[in-house]
N, C-alpha and C positions, 0 to 999 in steps of 0.2 A: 116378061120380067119387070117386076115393078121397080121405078127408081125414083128417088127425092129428087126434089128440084130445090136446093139449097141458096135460097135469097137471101140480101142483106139483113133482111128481120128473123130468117133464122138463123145464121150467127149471132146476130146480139142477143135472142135468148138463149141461146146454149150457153152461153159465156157468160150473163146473170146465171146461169141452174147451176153452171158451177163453182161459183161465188158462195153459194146457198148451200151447198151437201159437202164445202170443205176443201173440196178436192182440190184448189189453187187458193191460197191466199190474198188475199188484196193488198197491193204495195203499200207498206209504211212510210211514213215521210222520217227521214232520219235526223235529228235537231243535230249538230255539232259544237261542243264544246268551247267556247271561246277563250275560257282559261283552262290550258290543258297542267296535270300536274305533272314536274319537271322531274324526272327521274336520273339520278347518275350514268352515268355511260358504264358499261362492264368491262370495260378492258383494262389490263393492269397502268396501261400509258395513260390510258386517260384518267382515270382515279388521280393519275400525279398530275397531270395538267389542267385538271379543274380543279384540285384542294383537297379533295377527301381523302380520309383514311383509311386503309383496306384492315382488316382484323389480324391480317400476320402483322402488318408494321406495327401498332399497339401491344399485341404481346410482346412485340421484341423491345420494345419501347418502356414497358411494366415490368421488364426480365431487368432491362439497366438499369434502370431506374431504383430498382429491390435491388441488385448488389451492392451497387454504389453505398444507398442508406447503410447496407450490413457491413459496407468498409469502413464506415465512419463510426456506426456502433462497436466496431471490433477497437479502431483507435482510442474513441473515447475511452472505451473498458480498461485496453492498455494504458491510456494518459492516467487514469481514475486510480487503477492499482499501482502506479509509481508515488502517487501524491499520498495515499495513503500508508505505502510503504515508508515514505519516507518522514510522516508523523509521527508513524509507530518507534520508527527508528529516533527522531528528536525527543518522544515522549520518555524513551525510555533512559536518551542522553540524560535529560533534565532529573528524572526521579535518579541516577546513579550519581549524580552531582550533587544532588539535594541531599545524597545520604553520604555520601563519598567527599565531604568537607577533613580540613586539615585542622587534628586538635593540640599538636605541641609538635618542636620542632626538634632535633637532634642532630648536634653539629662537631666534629673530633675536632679535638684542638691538638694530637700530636700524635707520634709515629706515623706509620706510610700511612693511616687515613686521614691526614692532620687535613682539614678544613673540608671535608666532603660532608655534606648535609643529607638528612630522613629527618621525612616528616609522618608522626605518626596520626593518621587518617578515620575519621568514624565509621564503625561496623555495625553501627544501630541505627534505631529511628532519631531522626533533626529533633524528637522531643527530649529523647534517652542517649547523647550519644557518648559511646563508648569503644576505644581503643587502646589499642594494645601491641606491644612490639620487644620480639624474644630476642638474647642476642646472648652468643655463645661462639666457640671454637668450632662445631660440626654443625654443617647443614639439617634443619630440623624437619622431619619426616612427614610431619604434617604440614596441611595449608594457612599454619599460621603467620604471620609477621615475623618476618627472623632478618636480624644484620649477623650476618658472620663476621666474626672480628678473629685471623688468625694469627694467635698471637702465644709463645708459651705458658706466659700468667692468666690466661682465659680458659676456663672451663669449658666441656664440651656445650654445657646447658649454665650459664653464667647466671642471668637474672633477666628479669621481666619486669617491664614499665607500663603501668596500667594509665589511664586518664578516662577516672568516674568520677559522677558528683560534683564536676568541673575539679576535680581535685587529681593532682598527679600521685603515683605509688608507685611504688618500685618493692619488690621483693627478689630475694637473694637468693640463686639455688645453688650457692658453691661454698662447701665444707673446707676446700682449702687454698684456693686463693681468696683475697679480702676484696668486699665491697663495700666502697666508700660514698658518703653523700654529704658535701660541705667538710670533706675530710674526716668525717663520722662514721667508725664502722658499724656496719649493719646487719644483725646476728640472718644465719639463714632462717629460710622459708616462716619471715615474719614478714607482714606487711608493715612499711614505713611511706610515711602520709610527708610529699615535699612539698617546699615552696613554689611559685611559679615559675619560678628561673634557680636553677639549682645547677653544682659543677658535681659530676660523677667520674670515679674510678674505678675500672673492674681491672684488678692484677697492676700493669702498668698504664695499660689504656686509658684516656680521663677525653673527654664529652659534655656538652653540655644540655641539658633539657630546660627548652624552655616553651613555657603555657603557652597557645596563639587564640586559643577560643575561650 
């Protein structure tokens, strides 16, 4: 039987042959890093003990942070619609004042209305204005200006006091008790054009009107 006699020079070539056909690689030398790059720790404690933020805490964070805002948009909206509410509501004060001025006054000088005051008020535009005021025995069915005066020399529908053309009027709608102006009777349903300050009597009743604008 034949056998090798295996001397130091034949290991050292077998171990170059194998160098050579692959079969073992030749050790690398490994360089190491001297600046390694520093990665966060994974753990949820240590996230909080080094500083960082984990992605649930920020969404929760972007969640309060959006209602909050939409609490303060909802107030604002609510402050915003009171302030406007309440221009709306001044604007419309001022335009019914503007048109809603006093144009002559009317004050009883005797029986149970003796010193009680009306004042008759504009129902047009502050360029045009015009008012008017009915006054009779029976409450009048429409939404005009009416003094009831009950009285048995007052007609149901007495007479009407006009104030146009800055001028006061008065016409008469009673066939049978008398309407007087300055003591002057006044045929019915004519117009009669008064002074500024004039003394009126319907039946017994007597009043007086006087211009303020």
């Amino acid at each position: 039987m034949h056998r090798t006699i295996k001397t130091p020079y034949y290991h050292q070539l077998a171990e170059q042959t194998r160098f050579r056909i692959g079969k073992k690689k030749a050790p690398q030398e490994v360089h190491h890093n001297t600046n390694p790059i520093l990665l966060p720790p994974s753990s949820e404690n240590s996230h909080k003990k080094s500083g960082y933020v984990t992605t649930a805490e920020m969404k929760r964070v972007s969640v309060g942070m959006l209602a909050q805002k939409i609490d303060e948009l909802r107030e604002s909206t609510a402050r915003l619609s009171g302030i406007l509410a309440q221009v709306a509501s001044n604007l419309t004060k001022q335009q019914h004042q503007s048109h809603n001025f006093p144009l002559a006054k009317v004050r009883f000088i005797n029986d149970y209305l003796s010193g009680k005051e009306y004042i008759i008020r504009n129902c047009s535009s502050p360029e045009n204005p015009i008012g008017f005021v009915r006054i009779g025995r029976a409450v009048h069915k429409q939404s005009h200006p009416y003094f009831q005066v009950v009285h048995p020399t007052v007609s149901r529908l007495h007479t009407t006091i006009w104030y146009k053309n800055h001028k006061l009027i008065i016409v008469n709608h009673s066939t049978v008790n008398p309407t007087k102006v300055n003591n002057i009777d006044i045929q019915p349903e004519k117009a009669f054009f008064m002074p500024d300050r004039v003394s009126i009597s319907i039946g017994h009743i007597e009043f007086i009107v006087e211009k303020i604008f």
